[in-house]
N, C-alpha and C positions, 0 to 999 in steps of 0.2 A: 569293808571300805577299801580303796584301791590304793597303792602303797603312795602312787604319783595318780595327780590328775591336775589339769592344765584347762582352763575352761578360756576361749578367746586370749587367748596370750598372745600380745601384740608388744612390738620393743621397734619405734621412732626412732632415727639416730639426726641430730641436727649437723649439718655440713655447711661449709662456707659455702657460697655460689659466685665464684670469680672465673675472670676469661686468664687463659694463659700468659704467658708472658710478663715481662718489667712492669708493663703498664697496667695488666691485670690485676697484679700486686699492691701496686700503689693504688688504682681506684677502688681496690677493694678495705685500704687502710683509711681512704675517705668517709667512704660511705661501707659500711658492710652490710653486704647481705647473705642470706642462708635459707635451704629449701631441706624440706626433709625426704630423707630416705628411712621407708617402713622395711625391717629385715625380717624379720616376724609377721605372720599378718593373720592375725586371729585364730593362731593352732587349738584346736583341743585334743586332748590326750590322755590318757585314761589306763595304765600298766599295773596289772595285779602284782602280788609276791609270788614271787619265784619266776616270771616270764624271762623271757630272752629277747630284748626288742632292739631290731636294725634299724637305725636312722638316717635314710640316706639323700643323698641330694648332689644336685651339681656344684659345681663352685660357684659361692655367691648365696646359695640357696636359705641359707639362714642356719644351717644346723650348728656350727660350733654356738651362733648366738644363742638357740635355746638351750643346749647346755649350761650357759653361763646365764641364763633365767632358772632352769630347772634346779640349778646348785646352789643360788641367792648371790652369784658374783655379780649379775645383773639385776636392776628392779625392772620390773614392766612397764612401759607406758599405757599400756590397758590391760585390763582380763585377770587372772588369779592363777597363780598355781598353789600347790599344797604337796607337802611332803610329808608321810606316816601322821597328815592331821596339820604340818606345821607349816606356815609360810618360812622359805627357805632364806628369803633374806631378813626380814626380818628377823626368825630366831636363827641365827647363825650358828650360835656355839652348838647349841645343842644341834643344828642339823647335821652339824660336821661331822658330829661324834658318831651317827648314824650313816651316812655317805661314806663313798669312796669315790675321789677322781683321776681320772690320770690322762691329761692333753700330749697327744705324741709328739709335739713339739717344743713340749715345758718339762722342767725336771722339779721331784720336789728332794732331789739327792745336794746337802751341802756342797760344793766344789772340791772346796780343800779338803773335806775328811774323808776317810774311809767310808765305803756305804755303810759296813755295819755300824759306824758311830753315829749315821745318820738312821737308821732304822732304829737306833735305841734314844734316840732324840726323839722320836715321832712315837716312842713305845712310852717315854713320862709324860708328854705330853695328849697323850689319849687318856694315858692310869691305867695300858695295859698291865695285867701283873705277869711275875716273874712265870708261872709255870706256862698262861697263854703265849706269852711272847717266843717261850721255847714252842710248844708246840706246834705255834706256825710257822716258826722261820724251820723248822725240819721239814714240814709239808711242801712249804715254797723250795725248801734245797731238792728236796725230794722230784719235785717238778718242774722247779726249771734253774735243776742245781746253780745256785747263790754263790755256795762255799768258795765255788772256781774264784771268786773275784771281788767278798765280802771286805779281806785289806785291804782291797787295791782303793786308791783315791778314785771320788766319781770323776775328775775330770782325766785321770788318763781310761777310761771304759772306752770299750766301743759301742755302737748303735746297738747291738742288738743287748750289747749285756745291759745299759742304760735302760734301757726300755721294761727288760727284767725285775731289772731293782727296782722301779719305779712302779710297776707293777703291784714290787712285795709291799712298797709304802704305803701305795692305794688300799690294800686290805690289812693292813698290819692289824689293827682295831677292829676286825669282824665285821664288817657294815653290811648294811642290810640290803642296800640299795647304790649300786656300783655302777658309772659314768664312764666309757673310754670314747675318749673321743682320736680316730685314728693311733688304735694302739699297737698297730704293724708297719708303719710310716717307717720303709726305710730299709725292713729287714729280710735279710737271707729268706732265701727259703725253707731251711731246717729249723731258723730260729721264729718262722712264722708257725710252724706245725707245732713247734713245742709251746709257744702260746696261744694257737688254739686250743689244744688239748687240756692245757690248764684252765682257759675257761670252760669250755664243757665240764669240768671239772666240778667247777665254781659252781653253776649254774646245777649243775645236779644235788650238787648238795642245798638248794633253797635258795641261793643270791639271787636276788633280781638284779636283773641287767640292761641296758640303756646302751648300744654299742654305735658310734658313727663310723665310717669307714669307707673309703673308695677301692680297697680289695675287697668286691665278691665273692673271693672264697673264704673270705672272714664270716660274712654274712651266712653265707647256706653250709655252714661246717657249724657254725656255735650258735645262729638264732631261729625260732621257729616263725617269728612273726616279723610283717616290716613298715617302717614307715617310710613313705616316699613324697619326699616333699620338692617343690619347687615354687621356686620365687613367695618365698617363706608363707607359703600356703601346704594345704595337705592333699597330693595329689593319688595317696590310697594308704590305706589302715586294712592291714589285713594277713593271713598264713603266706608264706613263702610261696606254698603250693597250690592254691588260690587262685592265687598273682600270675603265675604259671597257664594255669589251665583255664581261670578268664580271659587272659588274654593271649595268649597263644594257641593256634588250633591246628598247627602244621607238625607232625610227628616224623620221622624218619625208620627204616629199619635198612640196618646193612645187610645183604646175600652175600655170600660167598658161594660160588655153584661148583659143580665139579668141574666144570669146561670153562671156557671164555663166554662171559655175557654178549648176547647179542640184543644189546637199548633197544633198536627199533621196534624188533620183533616182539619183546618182552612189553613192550606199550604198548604194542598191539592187541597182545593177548589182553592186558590188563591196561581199558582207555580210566579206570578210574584211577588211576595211581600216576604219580607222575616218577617216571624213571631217570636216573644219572649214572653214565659211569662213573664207579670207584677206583682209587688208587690201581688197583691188582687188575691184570686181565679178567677176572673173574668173579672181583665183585661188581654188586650195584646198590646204589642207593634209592631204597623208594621210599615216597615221599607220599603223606595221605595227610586228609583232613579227617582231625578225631572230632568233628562235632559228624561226621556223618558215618566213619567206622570206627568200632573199637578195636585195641590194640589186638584182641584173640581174633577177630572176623580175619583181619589183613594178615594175622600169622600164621592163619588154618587155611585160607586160599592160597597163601604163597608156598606154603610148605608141603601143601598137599598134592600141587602140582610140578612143583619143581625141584624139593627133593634137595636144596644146599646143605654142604658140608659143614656150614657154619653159620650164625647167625649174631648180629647185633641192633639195640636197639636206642637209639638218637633221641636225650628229652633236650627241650629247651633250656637253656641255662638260665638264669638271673639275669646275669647281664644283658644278654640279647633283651630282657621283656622291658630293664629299667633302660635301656641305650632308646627303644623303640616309642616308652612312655616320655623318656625327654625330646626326644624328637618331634609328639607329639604325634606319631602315627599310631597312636591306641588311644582309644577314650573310655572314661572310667564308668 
């Protein structure tokens, strides 16, 4: 059985429907009225243990909402989800003790204490015991050493160490099934590597994961599968590389030759390829379609006649294929 599954999950939100202004105000304290907006609209979803799942979307797109369906802070207005068997809002206590969440914009560190006094607050109230709660806080120091800033009050942290600690609270209890919704919102770049690598981490040792995020290098560094939703529908369920190669077909390889490239000539020789100068007098960039060559055909003809000193090879990134599916110049 699958650790999450979400069959039609749909979540209505009801809104006033008034015109702007004084008058708006007042005629709408007359008479009110309200139209609904669907943020959700009939997801289903389906995450075995131990996966790695990217959820991603525009703004707007419904994702933090299903988090707060998938975790029981929200009820549905239709359809079902299920967690390790359980409805999440309904049995709360117990789902909690099994979850972990951490919203990049919510802290669950006290203000006024130390983090560690907050991390041993969240360690009686799980029932971790004495020898686990050592165990992990050395692992979490270990990874995205803690120590540095365990006295310190959370509210003098900075963003990246917050984010940290907020981190170690989200698993302090071992959870089986761990939620980040935007958990690099914010941060350096050194402090974004060191939490990827903690979850890869996580993720190899068995957590399942649930990650939303508007950095892309979140996504293709720590998940293998993704979901892409829009206008809280599901616009693909599927591997990263998948995603990539259904919907991308334009491949790149850089030349470096020993002389100065000459475009014209070089798309002459080769009319299947489409040629660009590179940066350098001497590179080029060519450009093919792999539904009709594969990447050895175009590197065994180029290389075999032209003999460069160096060679590179251009995949399509993530982002380019979700920028091009929101845009709607891909269909699924």
């Amino acid at each position: 059985m699958p650790i999450l599954e979400a069959q039609a999950l749909t979540k209505t939100f009801r809104r006033p429907d008034k015109d702007s202004g004084f008058k708006g105000a007042v005629r709408h304290l007359m008479q009110r009225k309200y139209k609904n907006y669907t943020a959700v609209d009939g997801i289903d979803l389906s995450i075995e243990a131990g996966e790695s799942v990217a959820y991603v979307g525009p703004n707007g797109a419904g994702k933090s909402t299903t988090v707060k369906l998938l975790t029981g802070i929200l009820r549905p207005s239709e359809g079902t989800v299920r967690v390790m068997g359980r409805d999440p809002h309904v049995e709360r206590i117990a789902n909690a003790h099994d979850i972990g969440v951490l919203f990049g914009q919510r802290t669950q560190l006290w203000w006024d204490l130390p983090v560690e006094e907050s991390l041993k607050l969240l360690k009686h109230m799980y029932g971790v015991s004495d020898a686990d709660y050592k165990r992990r806080i050395e692992r979490f120091d270990e990874l995205l050493d803690l120590n540095e800033f365990m006295p310190a009050l959370a509210r003098t942290l900075s963003l990246g160490q917050r984010m940290r600690a907020d981190l170690a609270c989200a698993l302090i209890h071992d959870p089986k099934m761990v939620y980040l919704d935007e958990p690099t919102i914010g941060l350096d770049i050194s402090v974004k590597d060191r939490l990827r690598a903690f979850l890869r981490e996580l993720v190899n040792d068995g957590t399942t994961l649930l990650l939303t995020s508007h950095d892309l290098a979140d996504i293709e560094e720590v998940c293998e599968r993704i979901v892409v939703i829009d206008k809280g529908a599901v616009a693909y369920d599927g591997s990263i590389e998948r995603l990539k190669a259904h919907y991308i077909t334009t491949k790149a390889v850089n030349l470096y030759l020993e002389g100065a490239a000459n475009v014209p000539e070089l798309a002459e020789k080769f009319p299947d390829y489409e040629w660009t100068a590179g940066e350098a007098p001497s590179e080029v960039v060519v450009t093919y379609e792999s539904n009709r060559f594969t990447t050895a055909e175009v590197l065994g003809s180029l290389t075999a006649q032209l003999s460069p000193r160096d060679l590179s090879l251009s995949e399509p990134s993530i982002e380019d294929v979700i920028r091009r599916l929101y845009a709607g110049e891909l269909t699924k």
